[in-house]
HTML snippet that shows the backbone in 3Dmol.js (N, CA, C, O; Angstrom):
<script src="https://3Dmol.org/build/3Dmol-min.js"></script>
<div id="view" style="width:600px;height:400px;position:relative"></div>
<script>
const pdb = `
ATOM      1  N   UNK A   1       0.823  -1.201   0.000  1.00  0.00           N
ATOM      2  CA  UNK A   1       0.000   0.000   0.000  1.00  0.00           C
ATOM      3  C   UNK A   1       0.868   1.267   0.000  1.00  0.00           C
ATOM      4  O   UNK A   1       0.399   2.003  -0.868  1.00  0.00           O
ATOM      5  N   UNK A   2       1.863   1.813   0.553  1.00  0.00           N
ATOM      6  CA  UNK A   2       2.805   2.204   0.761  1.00  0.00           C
ATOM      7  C   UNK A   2       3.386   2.978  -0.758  1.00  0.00           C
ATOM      8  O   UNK A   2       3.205   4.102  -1.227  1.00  0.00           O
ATOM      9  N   UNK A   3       4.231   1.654  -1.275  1.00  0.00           N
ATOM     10  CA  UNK A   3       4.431   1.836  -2.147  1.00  0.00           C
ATOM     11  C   UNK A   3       3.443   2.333  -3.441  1.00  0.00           C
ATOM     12  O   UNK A   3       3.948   2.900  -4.410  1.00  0.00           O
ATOM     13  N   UNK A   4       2.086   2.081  -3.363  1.00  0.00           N
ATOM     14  CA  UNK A   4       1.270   2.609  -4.654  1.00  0.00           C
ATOM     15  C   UNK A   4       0.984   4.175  -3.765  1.00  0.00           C
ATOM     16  O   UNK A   4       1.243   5.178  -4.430  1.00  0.00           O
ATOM     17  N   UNK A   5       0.586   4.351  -2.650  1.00  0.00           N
ATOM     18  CA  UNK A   5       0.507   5.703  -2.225  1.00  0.00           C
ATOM     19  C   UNK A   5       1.915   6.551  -2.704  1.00  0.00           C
ATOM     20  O   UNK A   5       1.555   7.582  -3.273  1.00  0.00           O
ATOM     21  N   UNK A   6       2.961   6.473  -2.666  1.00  0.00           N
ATOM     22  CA  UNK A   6       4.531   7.040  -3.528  1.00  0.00           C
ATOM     23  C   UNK A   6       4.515   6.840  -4.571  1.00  0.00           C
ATOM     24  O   UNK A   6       4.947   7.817  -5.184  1.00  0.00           O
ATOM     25  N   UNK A   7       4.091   5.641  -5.521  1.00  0.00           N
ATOM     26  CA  UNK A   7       4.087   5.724  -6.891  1.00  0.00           C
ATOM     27  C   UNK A   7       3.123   6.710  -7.481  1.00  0.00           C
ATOM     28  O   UNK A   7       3.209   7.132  -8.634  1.00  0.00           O
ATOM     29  N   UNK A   8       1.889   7.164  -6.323  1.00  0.00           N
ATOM     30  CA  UNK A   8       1.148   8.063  -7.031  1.00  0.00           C
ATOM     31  C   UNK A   8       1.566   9.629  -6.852  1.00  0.00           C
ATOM     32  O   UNK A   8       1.611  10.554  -7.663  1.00  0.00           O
ATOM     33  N   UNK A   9       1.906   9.533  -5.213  1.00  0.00           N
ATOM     34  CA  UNK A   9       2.667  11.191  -5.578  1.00  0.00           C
ATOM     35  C   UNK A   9       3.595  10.991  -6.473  1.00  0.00           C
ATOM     36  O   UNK A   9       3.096  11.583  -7.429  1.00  0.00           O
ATOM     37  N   UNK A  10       4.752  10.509  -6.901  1.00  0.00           N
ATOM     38  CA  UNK A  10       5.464  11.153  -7.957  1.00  0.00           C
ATOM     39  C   UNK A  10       4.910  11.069  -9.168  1.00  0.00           C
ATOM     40  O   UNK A  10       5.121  11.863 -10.085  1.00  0.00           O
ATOM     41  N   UNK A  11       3.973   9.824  -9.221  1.00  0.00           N
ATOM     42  CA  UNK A  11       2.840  10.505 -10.437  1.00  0.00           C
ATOM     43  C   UNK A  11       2.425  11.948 -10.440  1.00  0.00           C
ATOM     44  O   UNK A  11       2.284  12.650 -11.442  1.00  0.00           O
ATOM     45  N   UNK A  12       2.280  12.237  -9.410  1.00  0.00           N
ATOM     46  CA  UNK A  12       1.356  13.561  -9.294  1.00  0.00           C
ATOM     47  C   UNK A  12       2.314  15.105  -9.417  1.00  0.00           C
ATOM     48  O   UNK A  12       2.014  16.227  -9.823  1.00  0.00           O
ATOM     49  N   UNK A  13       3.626  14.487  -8.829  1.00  0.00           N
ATOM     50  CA  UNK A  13       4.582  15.594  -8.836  1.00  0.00           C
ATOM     51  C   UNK A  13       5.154  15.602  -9.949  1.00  0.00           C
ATOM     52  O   UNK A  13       5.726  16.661 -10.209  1.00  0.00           O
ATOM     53  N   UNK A  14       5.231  14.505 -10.990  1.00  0.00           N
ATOM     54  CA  UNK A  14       5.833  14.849 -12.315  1.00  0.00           C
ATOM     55  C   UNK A  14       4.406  15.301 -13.420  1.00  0.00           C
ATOM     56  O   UNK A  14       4.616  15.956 -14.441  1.00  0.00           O
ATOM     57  N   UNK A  15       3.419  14.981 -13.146  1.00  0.00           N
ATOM     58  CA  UNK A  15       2.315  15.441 -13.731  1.00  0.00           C
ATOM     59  C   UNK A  15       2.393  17.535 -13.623  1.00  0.00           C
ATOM     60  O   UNK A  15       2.170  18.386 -14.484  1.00  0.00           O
ATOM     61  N   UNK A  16       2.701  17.620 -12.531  1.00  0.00           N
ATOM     62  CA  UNK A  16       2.386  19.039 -12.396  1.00  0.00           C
ATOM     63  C   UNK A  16       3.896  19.556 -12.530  1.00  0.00           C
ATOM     64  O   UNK A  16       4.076  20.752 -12.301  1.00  0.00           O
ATOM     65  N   UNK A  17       5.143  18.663 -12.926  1.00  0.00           N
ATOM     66  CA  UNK A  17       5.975  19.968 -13.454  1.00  0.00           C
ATOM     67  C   UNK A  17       6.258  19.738 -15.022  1.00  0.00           C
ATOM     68  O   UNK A  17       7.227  20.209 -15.617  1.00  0.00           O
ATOM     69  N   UNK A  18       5.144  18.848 -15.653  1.00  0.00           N
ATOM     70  CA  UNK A  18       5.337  18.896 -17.315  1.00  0.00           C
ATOM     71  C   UNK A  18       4.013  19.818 -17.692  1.00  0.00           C
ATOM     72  O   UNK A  18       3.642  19.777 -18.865  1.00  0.00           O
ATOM     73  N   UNK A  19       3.223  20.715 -16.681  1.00  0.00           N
ATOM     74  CA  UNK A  19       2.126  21.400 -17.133  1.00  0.00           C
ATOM     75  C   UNK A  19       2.862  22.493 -17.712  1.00  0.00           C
ATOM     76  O   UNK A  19       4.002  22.819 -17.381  1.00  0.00           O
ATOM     77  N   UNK A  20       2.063  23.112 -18.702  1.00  0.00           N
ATOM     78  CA  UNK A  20       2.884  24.473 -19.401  1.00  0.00           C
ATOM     79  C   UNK A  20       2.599  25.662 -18.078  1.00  0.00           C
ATOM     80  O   UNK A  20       1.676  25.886 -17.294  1.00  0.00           O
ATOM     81  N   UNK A  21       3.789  26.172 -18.319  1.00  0.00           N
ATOM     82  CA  UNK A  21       4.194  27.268 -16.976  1.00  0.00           C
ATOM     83  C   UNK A  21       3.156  28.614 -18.022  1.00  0.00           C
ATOM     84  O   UNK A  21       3.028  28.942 -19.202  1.00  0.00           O
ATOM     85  N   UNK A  22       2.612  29.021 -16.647  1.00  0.00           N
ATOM     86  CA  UNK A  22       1.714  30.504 -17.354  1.00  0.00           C
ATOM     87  C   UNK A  22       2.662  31.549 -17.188  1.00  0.00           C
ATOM     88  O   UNK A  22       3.582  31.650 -16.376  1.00  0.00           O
ATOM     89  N   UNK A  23       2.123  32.629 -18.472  1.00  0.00           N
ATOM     90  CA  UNK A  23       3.224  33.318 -18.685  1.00  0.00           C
ATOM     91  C   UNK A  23       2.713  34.495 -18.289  1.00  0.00           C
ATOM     92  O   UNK A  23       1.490  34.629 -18.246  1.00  0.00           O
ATOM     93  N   UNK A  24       3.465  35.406 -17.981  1.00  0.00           N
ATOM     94  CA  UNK A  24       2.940  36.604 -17.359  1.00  0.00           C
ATOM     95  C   UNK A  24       2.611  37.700 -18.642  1.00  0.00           C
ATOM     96  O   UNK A  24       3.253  37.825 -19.685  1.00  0.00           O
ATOM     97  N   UNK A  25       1.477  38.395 -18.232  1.00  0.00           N
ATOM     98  CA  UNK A  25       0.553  39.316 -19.654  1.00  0.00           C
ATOM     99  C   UNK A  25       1.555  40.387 -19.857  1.00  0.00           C
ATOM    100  O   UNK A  25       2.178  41.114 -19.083  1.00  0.00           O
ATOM    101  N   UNK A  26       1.510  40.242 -21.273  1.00  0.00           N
ATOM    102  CA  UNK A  26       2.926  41.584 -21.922  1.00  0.00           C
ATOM    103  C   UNK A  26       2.234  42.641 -21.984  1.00  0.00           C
ATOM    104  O   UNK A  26       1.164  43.051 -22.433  1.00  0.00           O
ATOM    105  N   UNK A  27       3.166  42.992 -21.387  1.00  0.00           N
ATOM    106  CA  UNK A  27       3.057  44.576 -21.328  1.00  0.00           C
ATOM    107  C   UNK A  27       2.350  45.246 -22.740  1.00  0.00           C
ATOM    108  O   UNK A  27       2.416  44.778 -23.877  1.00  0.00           O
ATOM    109  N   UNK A  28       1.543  46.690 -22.226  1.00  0.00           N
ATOM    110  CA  UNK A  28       1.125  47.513 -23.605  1.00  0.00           C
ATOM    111  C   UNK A  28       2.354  47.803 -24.261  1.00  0.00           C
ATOM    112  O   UNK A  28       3.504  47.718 -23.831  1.00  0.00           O
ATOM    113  N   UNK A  29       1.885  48.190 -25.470  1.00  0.00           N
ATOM    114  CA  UNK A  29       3.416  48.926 -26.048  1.00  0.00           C
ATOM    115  C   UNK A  29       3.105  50.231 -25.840  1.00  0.00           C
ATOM    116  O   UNK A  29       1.955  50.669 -25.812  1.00  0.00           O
ATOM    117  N   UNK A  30       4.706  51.252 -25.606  1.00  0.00           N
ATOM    118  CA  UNK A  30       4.572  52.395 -25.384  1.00  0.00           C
ATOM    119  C   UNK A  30       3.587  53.208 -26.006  1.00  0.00           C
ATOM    120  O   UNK A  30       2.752  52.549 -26.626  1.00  0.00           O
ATOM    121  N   UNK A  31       3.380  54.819 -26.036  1.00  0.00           N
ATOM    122  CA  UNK A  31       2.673  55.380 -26.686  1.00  0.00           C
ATOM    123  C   UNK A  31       3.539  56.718 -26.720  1.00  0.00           C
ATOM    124  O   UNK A  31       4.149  56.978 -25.684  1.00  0.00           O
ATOM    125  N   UNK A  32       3.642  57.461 -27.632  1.00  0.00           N
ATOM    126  CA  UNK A  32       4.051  59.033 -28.230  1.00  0.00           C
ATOM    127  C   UNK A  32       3.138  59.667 -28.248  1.00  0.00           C
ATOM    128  O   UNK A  32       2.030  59.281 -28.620  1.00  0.00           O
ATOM    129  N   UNK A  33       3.473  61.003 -27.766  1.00  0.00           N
ATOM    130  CA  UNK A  33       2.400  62.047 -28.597  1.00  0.00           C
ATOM    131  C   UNK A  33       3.162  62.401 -29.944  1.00  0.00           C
ATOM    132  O   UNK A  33       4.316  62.256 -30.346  1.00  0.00           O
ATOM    133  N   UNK A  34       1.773  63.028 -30.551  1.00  0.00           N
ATOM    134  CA  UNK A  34       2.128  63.555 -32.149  1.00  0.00           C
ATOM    135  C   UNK A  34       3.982  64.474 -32.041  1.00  0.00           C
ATOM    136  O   UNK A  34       5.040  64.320 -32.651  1.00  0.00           O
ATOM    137  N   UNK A  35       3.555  65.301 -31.037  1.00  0.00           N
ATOM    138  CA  UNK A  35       5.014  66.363 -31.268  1.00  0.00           C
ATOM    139  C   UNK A  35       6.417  65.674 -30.490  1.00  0.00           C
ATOM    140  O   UNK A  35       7.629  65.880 -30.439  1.00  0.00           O
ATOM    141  N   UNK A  36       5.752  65.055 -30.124  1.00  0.00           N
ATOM    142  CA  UNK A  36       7.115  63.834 -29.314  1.00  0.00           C
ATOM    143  C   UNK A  36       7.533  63.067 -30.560  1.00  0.00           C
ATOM    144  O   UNK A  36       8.719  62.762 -30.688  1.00  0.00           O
ATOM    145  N   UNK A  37       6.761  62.782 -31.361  1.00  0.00           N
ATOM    146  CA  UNK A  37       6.915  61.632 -32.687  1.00  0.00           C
ATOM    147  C   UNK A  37       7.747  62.484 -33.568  1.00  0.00           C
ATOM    148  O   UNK A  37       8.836  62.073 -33.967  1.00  0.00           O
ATOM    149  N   UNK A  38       7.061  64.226 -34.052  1.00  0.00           N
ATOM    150  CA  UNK A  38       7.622  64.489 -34.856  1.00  0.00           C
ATOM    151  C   UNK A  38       8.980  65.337 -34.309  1.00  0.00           C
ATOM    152  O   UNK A  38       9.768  65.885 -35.080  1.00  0.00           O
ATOM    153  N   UNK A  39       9.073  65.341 -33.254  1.00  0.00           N
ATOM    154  CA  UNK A  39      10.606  65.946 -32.333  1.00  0.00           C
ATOM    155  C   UNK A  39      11.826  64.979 -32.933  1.00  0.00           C
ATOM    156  O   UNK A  39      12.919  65.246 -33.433  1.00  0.00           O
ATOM    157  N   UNK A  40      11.192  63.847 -32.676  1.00  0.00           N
ATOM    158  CA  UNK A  40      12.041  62.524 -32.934  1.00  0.00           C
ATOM    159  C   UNK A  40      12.188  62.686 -34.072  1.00  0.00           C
ATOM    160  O   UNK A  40      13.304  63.181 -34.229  1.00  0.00           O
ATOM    161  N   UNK A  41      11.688  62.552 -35.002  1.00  0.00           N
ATOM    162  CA  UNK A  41      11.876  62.257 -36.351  1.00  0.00           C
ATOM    163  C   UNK A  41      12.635  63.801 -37.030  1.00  0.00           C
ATOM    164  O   UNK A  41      13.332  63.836 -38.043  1.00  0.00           O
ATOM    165  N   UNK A  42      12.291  64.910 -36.215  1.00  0.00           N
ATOM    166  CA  UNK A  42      12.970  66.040 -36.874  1.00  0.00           C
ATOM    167  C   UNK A  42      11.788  66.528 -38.009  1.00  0.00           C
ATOM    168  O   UNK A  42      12.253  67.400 -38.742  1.00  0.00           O
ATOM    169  N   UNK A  43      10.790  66.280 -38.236  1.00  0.00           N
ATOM    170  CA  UNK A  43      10.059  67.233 -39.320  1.00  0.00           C
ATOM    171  C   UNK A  43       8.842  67.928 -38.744  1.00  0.00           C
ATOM    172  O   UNK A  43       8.638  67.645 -37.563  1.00  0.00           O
ATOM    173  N   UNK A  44       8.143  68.614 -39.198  1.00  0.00           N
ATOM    174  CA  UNK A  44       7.124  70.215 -39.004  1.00  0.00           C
ATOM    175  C   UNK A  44       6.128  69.482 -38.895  1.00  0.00           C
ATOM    176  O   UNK A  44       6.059  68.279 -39.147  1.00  0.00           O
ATOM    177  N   UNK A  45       5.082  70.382 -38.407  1.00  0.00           N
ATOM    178  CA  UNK A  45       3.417  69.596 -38.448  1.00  0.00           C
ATOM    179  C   UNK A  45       3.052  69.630 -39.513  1.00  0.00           C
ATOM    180  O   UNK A  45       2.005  68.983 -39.529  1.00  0.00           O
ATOM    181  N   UNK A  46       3.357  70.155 -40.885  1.00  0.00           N
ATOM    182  CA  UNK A  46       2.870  70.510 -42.174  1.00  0.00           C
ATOM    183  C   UNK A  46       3.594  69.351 -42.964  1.00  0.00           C
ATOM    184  O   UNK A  46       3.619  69.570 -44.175  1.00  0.00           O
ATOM    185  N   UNK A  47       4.257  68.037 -42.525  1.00  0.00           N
ATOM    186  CA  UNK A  47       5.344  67.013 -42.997  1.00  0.00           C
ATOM    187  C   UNK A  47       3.954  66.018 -43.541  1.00  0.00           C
ATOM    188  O   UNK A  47       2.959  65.779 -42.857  1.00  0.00           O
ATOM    189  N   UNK A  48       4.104  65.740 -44.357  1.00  0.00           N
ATOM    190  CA  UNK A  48       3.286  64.732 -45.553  1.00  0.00           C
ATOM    191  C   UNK A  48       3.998  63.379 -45.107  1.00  0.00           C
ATOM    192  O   UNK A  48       5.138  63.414 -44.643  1.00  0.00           O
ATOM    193  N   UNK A  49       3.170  61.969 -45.288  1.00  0.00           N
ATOM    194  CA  UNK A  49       3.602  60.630 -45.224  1.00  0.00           C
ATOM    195  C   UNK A  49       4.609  60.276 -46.412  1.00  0.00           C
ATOM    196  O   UNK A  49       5.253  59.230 -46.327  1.00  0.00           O
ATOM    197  N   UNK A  50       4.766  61.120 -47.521  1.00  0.00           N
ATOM    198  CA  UNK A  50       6.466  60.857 -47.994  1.00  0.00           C
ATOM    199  C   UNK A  50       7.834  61.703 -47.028  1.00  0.00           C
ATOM    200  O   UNK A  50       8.893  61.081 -46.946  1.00  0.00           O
ATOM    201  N   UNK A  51       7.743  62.992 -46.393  1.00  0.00           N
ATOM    202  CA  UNK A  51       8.401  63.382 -45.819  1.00  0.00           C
ATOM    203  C   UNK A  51       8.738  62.284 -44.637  1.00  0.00           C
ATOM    204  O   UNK A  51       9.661  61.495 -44.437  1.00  0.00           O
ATOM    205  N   UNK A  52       7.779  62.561 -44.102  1.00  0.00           N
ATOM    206  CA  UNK A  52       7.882  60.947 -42.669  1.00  0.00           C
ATOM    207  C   UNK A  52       8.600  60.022 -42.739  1.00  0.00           C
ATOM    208  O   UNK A  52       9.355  59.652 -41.840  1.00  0.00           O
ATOM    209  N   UNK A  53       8.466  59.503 -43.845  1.00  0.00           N
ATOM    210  CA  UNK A  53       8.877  58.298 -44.374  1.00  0.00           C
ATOM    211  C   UNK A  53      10.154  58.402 -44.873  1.00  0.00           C
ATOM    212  O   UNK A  53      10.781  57.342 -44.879  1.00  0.00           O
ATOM    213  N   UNK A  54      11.020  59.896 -45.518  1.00  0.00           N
ATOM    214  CA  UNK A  54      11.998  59.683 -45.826  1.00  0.00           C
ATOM    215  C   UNK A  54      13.135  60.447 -44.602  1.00  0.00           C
ATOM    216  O   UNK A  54      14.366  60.479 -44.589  1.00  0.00           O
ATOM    217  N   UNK A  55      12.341  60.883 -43.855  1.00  0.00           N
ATOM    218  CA  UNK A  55      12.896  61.520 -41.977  1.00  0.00           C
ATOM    219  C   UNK A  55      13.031  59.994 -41.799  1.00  0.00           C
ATOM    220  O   UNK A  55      14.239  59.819 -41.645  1.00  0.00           O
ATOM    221  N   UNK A  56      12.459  58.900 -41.747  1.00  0.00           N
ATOM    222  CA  UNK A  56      12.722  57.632 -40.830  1.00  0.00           C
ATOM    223  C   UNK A  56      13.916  57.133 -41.304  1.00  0.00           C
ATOM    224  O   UNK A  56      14.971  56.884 -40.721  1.00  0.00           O
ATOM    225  N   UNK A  57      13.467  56.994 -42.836  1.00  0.00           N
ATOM    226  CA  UNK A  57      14.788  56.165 -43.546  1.00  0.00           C
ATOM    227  C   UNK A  57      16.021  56.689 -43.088  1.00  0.00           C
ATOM    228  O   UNK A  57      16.899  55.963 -42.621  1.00  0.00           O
ATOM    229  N   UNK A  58      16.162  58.319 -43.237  1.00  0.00           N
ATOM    230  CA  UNK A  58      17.307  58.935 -43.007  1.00  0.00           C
ATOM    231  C   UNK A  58      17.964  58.332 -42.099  1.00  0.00           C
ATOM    232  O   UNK A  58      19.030  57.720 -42.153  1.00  0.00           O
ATOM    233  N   UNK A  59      16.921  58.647 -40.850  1.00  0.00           N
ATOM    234  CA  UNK A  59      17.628  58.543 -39.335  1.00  0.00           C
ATOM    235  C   UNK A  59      17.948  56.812 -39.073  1.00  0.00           C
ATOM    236  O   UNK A  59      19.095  56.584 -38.687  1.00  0.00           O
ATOM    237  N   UNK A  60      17.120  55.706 -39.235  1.00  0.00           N
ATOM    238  CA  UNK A  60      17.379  54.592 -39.781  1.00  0.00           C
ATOM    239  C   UNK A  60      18.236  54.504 -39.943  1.00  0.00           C
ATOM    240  O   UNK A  60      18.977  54.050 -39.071  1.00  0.00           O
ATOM    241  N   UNK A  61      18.520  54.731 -40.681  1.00  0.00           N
ATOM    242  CA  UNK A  61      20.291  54.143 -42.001  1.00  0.00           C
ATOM    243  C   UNK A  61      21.508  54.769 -41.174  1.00  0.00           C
ATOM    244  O   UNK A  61      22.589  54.181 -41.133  1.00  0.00           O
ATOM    245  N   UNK A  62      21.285  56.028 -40.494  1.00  0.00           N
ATOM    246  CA  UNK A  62      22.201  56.268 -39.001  1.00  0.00           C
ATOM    247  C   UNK A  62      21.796  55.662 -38.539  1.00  0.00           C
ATOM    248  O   UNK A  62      21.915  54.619 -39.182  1.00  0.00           O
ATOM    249  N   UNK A  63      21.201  55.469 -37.574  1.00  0.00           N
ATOM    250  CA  UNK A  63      21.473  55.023 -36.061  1.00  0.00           C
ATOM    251  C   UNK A  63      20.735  53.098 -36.305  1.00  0.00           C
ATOM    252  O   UNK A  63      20.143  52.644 -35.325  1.00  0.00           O
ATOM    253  N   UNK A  64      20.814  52.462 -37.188  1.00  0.00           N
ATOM    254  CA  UNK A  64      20.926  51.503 -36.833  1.00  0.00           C
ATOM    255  C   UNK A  64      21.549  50.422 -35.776  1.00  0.00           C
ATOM    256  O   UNK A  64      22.780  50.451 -35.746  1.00  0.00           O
ATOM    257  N   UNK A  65      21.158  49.823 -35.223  1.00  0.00           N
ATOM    258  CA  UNK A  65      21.708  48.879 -34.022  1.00  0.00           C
ATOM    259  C   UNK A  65      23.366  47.647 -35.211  1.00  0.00           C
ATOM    260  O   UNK A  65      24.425  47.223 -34.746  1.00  0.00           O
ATOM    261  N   UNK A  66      22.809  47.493 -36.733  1.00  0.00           N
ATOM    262  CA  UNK A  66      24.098  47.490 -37.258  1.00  0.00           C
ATOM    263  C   UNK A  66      25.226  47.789 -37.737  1.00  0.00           C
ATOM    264  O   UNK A  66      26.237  47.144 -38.018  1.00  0.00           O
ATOM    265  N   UNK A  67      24.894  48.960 -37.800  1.00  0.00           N
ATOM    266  CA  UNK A  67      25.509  50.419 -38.031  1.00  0.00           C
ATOM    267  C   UNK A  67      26.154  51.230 -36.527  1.00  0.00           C
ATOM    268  O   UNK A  67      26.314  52.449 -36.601  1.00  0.00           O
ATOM    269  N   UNK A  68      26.434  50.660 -35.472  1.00  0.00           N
ATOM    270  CA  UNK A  68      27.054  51.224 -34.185  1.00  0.00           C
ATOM    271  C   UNK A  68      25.411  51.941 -33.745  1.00  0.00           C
ATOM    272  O   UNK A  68      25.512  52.075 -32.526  1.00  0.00           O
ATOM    273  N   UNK A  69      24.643  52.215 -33.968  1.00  0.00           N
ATOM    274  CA  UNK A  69      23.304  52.810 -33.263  1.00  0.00           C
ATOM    275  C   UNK A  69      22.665  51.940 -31.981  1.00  0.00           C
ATOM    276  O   UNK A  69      23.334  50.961 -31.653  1.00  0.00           O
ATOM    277  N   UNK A  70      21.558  52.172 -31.298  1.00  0.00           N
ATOM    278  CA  UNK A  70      20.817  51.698 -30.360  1.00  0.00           C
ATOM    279  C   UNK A  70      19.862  50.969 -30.580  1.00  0.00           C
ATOM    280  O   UNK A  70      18.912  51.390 -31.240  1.00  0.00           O
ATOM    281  N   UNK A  71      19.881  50.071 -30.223  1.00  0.00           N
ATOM    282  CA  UNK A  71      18.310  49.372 -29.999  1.00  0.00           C
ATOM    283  C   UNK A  71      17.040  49.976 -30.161  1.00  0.00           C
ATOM    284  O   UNK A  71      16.120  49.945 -30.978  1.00  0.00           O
ATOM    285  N   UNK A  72      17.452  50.813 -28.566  1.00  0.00           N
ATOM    286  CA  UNK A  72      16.463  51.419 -28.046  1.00  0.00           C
ATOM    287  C   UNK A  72      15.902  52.552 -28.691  1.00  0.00           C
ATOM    288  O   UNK A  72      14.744  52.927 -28.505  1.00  0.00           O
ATOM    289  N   UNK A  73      16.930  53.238 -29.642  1.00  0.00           N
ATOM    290  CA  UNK A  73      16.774  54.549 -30.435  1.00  0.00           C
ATOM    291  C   UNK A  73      16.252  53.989 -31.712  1.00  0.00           C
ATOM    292  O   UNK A  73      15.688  54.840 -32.399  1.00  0.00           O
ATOM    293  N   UNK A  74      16.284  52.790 -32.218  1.00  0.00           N
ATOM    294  CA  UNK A  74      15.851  52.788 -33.532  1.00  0.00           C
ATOM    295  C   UNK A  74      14.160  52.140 -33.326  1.00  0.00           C
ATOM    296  O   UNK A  74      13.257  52.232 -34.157  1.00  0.00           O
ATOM    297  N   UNK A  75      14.092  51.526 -32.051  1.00  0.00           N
ATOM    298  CA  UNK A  75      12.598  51.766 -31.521  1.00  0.00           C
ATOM    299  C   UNK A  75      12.005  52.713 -31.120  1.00  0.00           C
ATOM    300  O   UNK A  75      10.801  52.744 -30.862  1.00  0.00           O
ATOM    301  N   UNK A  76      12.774  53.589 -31.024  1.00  0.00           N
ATOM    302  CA  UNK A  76      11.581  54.904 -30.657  1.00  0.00           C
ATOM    303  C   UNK A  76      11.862  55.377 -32.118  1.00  0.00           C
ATOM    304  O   UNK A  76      10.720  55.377 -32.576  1.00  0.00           O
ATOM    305  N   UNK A  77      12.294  55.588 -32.649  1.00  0.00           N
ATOM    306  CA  UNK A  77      12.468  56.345 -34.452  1.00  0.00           C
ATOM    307  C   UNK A  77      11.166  55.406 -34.684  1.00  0.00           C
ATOM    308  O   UNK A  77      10.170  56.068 -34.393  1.00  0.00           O
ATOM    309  N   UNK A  78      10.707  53.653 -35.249  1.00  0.00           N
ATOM    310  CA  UNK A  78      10.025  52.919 -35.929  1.00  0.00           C
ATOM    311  C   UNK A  78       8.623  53.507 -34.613  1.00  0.00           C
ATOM    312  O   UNK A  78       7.465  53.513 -35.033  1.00  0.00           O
ATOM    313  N   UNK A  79       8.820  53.840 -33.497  1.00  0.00           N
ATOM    314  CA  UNK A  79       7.188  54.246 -32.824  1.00  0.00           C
ATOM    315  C   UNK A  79       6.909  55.758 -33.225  1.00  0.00           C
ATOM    316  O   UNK A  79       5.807  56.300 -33.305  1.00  0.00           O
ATOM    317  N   UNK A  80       8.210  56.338 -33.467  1.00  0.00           N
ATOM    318  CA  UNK A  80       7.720  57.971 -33.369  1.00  0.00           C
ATOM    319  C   UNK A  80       6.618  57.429 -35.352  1.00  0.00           C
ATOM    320  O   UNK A  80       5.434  57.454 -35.688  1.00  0.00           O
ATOM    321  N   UNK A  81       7.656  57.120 -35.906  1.00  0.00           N
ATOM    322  CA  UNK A  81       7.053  56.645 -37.663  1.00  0.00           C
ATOM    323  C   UNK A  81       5.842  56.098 -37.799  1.00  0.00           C
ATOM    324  O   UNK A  81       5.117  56.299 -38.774  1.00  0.00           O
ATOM    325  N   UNK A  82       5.610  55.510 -37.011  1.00  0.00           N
ATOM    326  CA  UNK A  82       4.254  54.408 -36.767  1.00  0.00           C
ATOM    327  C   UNK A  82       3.160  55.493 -36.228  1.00  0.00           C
ATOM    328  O   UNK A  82       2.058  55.581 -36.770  1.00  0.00           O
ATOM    329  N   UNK A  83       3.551  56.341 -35.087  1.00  0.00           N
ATOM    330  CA  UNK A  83       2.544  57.111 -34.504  1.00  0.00           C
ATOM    331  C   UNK A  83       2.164  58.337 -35.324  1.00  0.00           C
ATOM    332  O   UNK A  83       1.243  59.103 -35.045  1.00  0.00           O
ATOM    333  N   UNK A  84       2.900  58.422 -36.264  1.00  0.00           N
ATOM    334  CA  UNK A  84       2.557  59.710 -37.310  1.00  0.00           C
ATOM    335  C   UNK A  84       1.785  59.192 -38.554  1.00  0.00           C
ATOM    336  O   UNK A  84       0.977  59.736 -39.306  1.00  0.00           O
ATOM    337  N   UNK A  85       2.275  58.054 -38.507  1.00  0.00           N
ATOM    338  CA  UNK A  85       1.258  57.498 -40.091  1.00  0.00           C
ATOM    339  C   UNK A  85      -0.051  56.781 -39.835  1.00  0.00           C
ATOM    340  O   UNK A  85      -0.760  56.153 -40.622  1.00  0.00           O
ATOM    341  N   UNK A  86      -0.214  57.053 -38.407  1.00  0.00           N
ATOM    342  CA  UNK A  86      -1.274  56.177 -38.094  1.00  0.00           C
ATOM    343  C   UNK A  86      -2.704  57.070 -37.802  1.00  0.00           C
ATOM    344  O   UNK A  86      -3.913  56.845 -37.857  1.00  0.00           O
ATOM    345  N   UNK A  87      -1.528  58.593 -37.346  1.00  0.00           N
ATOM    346  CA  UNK A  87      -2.759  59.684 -37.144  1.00  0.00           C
ATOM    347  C   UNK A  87      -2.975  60.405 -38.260  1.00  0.00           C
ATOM    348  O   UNK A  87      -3.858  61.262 -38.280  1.00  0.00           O
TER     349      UNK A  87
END
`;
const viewer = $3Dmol.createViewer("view");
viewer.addModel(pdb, "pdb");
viewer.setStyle({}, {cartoon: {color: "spectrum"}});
viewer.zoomTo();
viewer.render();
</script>
């Protein structure tokens, strides 16, 4: 008796560490305002979605993360770009 009472806890203890582990809820993604977006990017409130677009590339092609640039800077350049073409 013994023994099937232990064969079932480690039944039970290997049952519950092959369950999938819950993952914790991701975070929102940041948010910009319009003049924070276009600060970043360097162009006017009067800047058209080809201007935008060629302010990103610019700054892009600098500050790439393969190019010696930041991570973190070429994610806020692709959110400031995103938050202007979206409004």
């Amino acid at each position: 008796m013994a023994k099937l009472l232990i064969a079932a806890a480690l039944l039970y203890i290997l049952w519950r560490w092959l369950q999938p582990k819950k993952k914790a809820p991701a975070a929102p993604p940041p948010r910009l305002g319009e003049s924070e977006a276009r600060a970043i990017l360097g162009v006017d409130a009067a800047a058209g979605p080809a201007e935008i677009r060629a302010a990103h590339r610019r700054l892009v092609s600098a500050l790439h993360p393969d190019k010696g640039g930041s991570a973190e800077l070429t994610r806020r350049i692709n959110l400031a770009r995103d938050t202007l073409l979206r409004g």
